[in-house]
LUMVODREN-321563 format. One record per residue (C-alpha): x negated, y, z. Coordinates in steps of 0.25 Angstrom, whole numbers, plus 5000, padded with zeros to 4 digits. Layout:
! LUMVODREN-321563
<r><X>X</X><Y>Y</Y><Z>Z</Z></r>
...
This chain:
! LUMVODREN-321563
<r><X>4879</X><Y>5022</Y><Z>4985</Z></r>
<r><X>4882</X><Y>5026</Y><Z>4970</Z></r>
<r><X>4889</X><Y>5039</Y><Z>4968</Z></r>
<r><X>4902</X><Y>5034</Y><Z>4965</Z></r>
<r><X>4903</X><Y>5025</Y><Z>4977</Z></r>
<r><X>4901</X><Y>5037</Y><Z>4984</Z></r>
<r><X>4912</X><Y>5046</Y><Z>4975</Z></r>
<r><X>4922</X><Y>5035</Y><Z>4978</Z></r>
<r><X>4919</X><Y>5034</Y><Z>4992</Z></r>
<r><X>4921</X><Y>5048</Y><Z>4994</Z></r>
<r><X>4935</X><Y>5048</Y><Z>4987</Z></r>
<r><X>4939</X><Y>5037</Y><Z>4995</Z></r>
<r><X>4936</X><Y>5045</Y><Z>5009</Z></r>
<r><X>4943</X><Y>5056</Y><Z>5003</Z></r>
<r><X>4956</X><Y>5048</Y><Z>4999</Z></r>
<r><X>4955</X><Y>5042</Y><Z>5012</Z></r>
<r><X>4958</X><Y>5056</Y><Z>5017</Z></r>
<r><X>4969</X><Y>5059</Y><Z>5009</Z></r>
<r><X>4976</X><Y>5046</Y><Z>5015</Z></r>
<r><X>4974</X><Y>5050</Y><Z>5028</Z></r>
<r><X>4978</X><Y>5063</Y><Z>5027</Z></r>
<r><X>4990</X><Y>5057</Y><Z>5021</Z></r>
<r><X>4992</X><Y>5047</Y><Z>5033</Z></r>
<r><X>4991</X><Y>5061</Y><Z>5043</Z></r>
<r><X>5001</X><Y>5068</Y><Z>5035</Z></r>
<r><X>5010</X><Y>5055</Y><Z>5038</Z></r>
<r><X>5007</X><Y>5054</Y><Z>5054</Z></r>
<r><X>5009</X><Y>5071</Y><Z>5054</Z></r>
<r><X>5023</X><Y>5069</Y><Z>5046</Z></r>
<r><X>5027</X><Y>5059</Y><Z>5056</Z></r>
<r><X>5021</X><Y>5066</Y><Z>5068</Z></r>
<r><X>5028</X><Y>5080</Y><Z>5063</Z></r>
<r><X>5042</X><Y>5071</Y><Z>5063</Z></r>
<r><X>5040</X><Y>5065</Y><Z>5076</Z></r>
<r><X>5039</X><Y>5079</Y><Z>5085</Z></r>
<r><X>5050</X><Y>5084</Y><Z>5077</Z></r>
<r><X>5055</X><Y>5099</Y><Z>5077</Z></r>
<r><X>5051</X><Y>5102</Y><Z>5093</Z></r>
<r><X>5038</X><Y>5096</Y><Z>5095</Z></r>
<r><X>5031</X><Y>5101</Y><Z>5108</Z></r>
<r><X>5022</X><Y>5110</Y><Z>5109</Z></r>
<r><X>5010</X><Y>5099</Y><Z>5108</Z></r>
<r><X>5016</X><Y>5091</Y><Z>5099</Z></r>
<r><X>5014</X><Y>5104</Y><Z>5091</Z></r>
<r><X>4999</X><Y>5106</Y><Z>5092</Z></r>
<r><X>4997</X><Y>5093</Y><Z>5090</Z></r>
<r><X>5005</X><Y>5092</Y><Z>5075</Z></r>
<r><X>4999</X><Y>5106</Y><Z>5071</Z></r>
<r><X>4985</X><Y>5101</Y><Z>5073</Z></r>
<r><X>4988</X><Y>5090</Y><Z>5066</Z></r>
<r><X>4995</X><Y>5097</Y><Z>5055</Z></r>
<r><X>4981</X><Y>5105</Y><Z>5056</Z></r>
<r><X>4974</X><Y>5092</Y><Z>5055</Z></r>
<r><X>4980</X><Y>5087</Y><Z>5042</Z></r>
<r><X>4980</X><Y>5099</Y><Z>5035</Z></r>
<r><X>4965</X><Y>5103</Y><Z>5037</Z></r>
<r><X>4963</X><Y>5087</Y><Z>5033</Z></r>
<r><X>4972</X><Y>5091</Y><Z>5020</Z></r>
<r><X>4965</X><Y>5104</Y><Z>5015</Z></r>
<r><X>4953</X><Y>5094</Y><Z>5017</Z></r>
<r><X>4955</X><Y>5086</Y><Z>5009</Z></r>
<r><X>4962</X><Y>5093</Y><Z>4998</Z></r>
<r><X>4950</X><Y>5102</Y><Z>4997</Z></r>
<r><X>4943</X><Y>5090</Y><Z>4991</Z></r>
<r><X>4954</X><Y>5084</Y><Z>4982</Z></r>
<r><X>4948</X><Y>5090</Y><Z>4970</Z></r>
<r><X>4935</X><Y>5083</Y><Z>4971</Z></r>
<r><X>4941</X><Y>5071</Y><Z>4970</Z></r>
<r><X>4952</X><Y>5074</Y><Z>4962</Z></r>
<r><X>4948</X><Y>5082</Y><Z>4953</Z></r>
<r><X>4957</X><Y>5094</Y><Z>4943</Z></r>
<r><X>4969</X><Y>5090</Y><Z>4937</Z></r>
<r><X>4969</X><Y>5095</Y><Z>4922</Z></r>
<r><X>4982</X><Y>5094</Y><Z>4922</Z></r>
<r><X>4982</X><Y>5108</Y><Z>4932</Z></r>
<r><X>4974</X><Y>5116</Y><Z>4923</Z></r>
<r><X>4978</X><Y>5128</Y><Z>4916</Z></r>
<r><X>4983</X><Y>5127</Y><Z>4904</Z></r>
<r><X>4968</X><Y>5137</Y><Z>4900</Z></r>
<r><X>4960</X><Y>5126</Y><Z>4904</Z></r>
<r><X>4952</X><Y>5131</Y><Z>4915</Z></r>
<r><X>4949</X><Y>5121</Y><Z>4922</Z></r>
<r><X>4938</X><Y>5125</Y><Z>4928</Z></r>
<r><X>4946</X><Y>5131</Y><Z>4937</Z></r>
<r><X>4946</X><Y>5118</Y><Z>4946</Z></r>
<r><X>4958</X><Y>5122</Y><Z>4954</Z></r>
<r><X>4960</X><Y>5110</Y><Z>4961</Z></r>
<r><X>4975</X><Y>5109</Y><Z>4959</Z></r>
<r><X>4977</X><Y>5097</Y><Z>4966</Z></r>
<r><X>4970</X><Y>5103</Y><Z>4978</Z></r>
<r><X>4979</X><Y>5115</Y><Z>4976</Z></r>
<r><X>4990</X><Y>5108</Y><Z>4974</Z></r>
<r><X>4987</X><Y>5101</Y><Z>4990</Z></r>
<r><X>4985</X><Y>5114</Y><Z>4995</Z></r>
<r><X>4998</X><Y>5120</Y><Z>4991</Z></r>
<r><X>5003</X><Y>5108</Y><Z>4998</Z></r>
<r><X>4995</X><Y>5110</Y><Z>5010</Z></r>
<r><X>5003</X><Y>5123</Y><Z>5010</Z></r>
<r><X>5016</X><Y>5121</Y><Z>5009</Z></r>
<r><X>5018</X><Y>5109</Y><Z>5015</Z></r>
<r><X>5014</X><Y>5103</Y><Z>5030</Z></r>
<r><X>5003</X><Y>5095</Y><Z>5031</Z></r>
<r><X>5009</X><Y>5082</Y><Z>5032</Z></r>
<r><X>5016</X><Y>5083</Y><Z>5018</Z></r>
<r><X>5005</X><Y>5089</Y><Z>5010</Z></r>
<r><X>5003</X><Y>5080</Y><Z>4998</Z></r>
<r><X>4986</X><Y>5075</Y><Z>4999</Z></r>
<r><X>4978</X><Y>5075</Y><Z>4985</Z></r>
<r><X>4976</X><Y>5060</Y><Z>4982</Z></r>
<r><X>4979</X><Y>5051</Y><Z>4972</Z></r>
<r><X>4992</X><Y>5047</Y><Z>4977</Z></r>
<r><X>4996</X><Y>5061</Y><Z>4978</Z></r>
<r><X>4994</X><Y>5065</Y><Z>4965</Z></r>
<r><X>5000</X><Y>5054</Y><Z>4957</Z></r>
<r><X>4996</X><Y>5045</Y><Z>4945</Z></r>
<r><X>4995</X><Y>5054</Y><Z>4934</Z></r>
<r><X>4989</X><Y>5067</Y><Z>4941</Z></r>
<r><X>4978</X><Y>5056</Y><Z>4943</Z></r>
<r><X>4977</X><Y>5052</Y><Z>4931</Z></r>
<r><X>4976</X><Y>5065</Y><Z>4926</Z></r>
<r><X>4965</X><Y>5066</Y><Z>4937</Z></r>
<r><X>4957</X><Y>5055</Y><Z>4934</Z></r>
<r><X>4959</X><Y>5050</Y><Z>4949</Z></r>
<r><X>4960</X><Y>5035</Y><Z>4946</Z></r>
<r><X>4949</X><Y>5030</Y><Z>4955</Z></r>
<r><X>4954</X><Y>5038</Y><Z>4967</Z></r>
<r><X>4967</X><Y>5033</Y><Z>4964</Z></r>
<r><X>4963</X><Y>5020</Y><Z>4965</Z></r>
<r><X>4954</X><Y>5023</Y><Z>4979</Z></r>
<r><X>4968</X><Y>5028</Y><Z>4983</Z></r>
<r><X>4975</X><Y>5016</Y><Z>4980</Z></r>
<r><X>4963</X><Y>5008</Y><Z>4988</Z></r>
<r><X>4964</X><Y>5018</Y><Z>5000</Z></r>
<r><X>4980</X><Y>5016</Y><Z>4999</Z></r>
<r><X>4977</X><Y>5000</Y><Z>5001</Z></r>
<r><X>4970</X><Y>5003</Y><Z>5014</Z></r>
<r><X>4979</X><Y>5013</Y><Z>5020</Z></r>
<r><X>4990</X><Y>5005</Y><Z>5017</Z></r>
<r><X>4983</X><Y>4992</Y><Z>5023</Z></r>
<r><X>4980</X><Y>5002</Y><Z>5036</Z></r>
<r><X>4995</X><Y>5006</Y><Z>5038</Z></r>
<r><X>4999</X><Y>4994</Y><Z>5037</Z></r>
<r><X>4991</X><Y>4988</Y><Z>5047</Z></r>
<r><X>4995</X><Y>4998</Y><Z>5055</Z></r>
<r><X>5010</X><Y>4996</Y><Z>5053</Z></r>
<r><X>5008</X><Y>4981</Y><Z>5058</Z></r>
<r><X>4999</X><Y>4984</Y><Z>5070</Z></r>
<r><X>5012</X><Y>4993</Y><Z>5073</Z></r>
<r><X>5024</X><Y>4985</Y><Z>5070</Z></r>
<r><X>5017</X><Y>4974</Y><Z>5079</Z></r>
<r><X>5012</X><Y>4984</Y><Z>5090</Z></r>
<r><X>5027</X><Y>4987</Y><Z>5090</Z></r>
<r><X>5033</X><Y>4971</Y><Z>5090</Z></r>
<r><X>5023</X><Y>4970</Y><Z>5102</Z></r>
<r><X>5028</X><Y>4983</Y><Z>5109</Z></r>
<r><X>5043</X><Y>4977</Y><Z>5108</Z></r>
<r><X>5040</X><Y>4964</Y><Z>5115</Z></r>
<r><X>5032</X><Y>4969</Y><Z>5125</Z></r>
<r><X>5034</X><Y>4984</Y><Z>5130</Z></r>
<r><X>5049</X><Y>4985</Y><Z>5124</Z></r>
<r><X>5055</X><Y>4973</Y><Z>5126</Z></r>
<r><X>5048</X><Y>4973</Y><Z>5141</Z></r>
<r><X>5051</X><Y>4984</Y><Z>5145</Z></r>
<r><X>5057</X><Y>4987</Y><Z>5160</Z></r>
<r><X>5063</X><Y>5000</Y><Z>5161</Z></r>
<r><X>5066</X><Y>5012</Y><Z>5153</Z></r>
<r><X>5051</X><Y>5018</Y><Z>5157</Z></r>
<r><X>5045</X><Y>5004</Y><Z>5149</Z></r>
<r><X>5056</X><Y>5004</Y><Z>5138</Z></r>
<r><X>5053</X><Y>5019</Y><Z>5135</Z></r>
<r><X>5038</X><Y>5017</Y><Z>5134</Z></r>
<r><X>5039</X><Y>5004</Y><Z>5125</Z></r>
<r><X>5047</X><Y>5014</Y><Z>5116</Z></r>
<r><X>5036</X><Y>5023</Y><Z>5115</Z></r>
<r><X>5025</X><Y>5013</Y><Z>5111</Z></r>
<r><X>5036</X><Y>5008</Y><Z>5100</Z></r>
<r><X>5038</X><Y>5022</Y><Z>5096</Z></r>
<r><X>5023</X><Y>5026</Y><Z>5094</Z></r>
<r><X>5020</X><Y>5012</Y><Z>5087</Z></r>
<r><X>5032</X><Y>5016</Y><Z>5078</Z></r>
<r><X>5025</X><Y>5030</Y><Z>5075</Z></r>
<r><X>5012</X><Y>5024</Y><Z>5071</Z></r>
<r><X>5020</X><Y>5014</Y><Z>5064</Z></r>
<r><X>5029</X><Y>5024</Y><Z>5055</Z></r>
<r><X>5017</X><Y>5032</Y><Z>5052</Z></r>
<r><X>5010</X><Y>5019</Y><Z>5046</Z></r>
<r><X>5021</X><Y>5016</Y><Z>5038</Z></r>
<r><X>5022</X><Y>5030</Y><Z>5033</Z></r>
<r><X>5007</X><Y>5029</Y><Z>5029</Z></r>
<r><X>5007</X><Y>5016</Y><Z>5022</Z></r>
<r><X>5021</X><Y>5020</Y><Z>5014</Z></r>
<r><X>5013</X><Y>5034</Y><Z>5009</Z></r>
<r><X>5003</X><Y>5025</Y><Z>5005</Z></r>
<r><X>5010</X><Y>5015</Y><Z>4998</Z></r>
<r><X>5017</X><Y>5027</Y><Z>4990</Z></r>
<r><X>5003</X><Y>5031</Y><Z>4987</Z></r>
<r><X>5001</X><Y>5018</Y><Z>4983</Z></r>
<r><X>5010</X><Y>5020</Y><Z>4973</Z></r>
<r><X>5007</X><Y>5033</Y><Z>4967</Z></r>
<r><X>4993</X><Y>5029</Y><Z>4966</Z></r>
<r><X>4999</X><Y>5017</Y><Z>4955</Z></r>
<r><X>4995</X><Y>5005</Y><Z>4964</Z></r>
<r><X>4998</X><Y>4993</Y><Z>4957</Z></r>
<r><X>5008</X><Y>4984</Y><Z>4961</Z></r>
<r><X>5000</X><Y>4972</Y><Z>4968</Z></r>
<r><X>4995</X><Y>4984</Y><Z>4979</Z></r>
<r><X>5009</X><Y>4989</Y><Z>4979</Z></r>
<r><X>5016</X><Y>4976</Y><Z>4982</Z></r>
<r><X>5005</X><Y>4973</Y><Z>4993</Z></r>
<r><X>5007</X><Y>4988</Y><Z>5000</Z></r>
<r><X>5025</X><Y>4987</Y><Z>5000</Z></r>
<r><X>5034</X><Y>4997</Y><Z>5004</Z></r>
<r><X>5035</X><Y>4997</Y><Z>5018</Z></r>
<r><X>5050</X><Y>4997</Y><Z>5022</Z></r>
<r><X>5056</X><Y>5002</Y><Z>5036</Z></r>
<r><X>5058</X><Y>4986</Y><Z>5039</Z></r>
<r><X>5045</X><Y>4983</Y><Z>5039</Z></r>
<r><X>5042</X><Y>4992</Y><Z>5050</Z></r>
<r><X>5052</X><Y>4985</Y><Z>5060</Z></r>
<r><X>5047</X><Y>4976</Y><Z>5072</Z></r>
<r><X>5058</X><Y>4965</Y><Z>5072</Z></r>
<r><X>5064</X><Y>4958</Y><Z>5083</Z></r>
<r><X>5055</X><Y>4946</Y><Z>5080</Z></r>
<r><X>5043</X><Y>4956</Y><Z>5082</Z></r>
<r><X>5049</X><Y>4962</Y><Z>5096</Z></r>
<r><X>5054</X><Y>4946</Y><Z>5099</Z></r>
<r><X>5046</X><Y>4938</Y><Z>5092</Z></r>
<r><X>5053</X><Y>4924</Y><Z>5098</Z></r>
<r><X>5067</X><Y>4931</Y><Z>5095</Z></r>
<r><X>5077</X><Y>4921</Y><Z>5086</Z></r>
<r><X>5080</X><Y>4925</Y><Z>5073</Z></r>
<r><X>5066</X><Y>4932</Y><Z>5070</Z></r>
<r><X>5057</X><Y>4922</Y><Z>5070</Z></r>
<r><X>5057</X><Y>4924</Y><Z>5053</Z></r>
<r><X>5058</X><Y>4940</Y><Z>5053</Z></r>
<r><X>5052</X><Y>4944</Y><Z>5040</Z></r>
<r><X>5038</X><Y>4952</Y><Z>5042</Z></r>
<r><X>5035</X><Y>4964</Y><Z>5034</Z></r>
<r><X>5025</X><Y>4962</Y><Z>5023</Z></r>
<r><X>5013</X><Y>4969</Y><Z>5026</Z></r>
<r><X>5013</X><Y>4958</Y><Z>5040</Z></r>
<r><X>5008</X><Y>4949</Y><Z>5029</Z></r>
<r><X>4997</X><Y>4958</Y><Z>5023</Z></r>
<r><X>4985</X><Y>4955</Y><Z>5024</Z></r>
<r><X>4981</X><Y>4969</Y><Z>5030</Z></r>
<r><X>4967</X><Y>4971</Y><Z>5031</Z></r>
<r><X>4966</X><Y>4976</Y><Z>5046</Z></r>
<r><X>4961</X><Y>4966</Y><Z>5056</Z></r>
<r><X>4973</X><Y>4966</Y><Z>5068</Z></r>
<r><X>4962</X><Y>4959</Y><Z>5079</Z></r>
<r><X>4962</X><Y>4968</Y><Z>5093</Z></r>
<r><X>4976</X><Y>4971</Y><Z>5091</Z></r>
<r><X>4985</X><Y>4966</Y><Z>5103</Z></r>
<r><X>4998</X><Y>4969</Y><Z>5098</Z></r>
<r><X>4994</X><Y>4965</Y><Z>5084</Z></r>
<r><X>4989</X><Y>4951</Y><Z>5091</Z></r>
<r><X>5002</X><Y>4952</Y><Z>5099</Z></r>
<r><X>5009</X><Y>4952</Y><Z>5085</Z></r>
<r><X>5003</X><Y>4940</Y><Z>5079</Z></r>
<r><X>5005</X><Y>4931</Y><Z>5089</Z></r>
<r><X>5020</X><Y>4931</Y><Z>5088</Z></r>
<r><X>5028</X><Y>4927</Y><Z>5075</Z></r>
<r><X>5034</X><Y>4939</Y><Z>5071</Z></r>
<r><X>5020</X><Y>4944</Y><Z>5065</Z></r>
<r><X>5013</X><Y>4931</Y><Z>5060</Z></r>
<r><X>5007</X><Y>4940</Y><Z>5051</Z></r>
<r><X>4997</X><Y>4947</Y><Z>5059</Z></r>
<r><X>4985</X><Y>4938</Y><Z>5060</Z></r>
<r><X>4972</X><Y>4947</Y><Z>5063</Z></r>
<r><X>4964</X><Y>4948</Y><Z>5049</Z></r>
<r><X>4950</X><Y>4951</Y><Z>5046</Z></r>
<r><X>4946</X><Y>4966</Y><Z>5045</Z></r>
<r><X>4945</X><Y>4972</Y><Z>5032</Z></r>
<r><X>4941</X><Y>4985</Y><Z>5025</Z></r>
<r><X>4954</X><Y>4985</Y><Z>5017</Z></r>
<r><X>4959</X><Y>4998</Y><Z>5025</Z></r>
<r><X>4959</X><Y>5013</Y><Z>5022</Z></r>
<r><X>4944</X><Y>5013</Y><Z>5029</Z></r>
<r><X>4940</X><Y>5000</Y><Z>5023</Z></r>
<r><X>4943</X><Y>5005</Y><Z>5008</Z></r>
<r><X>4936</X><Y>5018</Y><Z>5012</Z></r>
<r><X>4924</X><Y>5011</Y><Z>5016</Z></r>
<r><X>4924</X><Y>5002</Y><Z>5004</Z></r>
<r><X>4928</X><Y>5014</Y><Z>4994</Z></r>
């Protein structure tokens, strides 16, 4: 494999790092939300060992920023001694890291650091392995979102609207309720990824195919809980039901449940692809 295949290849996993990292900070937020003020006493030892978790993933990271980034001239005294290589970007994370939880510490990518400090860093080919990466991760939330609006259209017609008793009506709720966690938490990461998107200086062809996600497009409607009902039978779907996302949606029951009614006509199983965040990885 020739040297730069190899370089590019390396830059690529570490990116990829940084988005997870980011996609943890989200799920923490969220988590750190969720338990509120009071949370139990295992509740507790479970959020600090993740705070642990994604720190020590942070400090990682960061402590390698500079070998792919690089010294911004911008931060050099004004003697010009630059061999001083203080990593002021790195620094900068740190500093961060210090002052601020886990979850809200800004991570040292493209993204971050905005159009002109990359320019300024000569950072235009990870910019544009970020913007690739951005594709897959946004292809890999979205797919998610749609395997959990039709997970929850399926959990309405069966265990909600089914229900016998207050013990079965209580228990539908709580499936709704964790399909709607995992749903909020992949909406959250696809609308950082989008803003990343934009900061990175996508242009406007990859922007209009990866559109602002709005609170409607996450709703199950009555024609998805009822599918027969009158007066649904031409709800308007969101627009990602009519990307062609390339995840493969065989084995899925409630994703098969899904497209054998009309409220998802959309959802027709597609071949596999390695247009995801792994498959970019593979193929950067």
């Amino acid at each position: 494999m020739p040297a730069c295949d190899r370089t590019q290849g390396r830059t690529a996993t570490w990116l990829a790092r940084g988005l997870k990292i980011q996609e943890a900070q989200i799920g923490l937020g969220q988590e750190m939300r969720k338990i509120g003020q009071r949370p139990t006493d295992v509740q507790w030892l479970a959020l600090a060992r993740r705070v642990d978790r994604l720190s020590s993933d942070i400090l990682a990271f960061v402590s390698e920023a500079s070998v792919y980034l690089g010294h911004d001239p911008s931060d050099e005294s004004s003697s010009g001694e630059s061999d001083a290589k203080d990593d002021s970007i790195a620094e900068e994370i740190l500093e961060d890291i210090g002052s601020q939880r886990p979850d809200q510490a800004r991570i040292p990518i493209p993204s971050s650091l905005g159009l002109a400090r990359c320019k300024r860093l000569g950072l235009d080919r990870l910019q544009d392995q970020e913007i690739r990466l951005r594709a897959g991760q946004a292809n890999d939330a979205l797919h998610e979102i749609r395997l959990s609006l039709a997970n929850k259209a399926v959990l309405f017609r069966t265990n909600v609207r089914l229900a016998s008793s207050h013990a079965q009506t209580t228990r539908a709720w709580d499936k709704v309720h964790g399909v709607d966690a995992i749903l909020n938490r992949h909406a959250a990461i696809y609308r950082a990824c989008r803003q990343a998107m934009s900061h990175l200086g996508a242009d406007n062809a990859m922007l209009s195919r990866y559109q602002p996600l709005r609170v409607e497009d996450l709703k199950v409607s009555a024609a998805a809980a009822m599918p027969n009902a009158r007066g649904h039978r031409n709800d308007k779907l969101a627009w990602f039901w009519s990307m062609d996302i390339p995840k493969d949606t065989e084995g899925s029951d409630w994703m098969s449940e899904c497209t054998s009614h009309k409220f998802c006509p959309m959802l027709e199983p597609r071949p596999k692809s390695q247009s995801s965040l792994s498959g970019t990885l593979a193929t950067g």
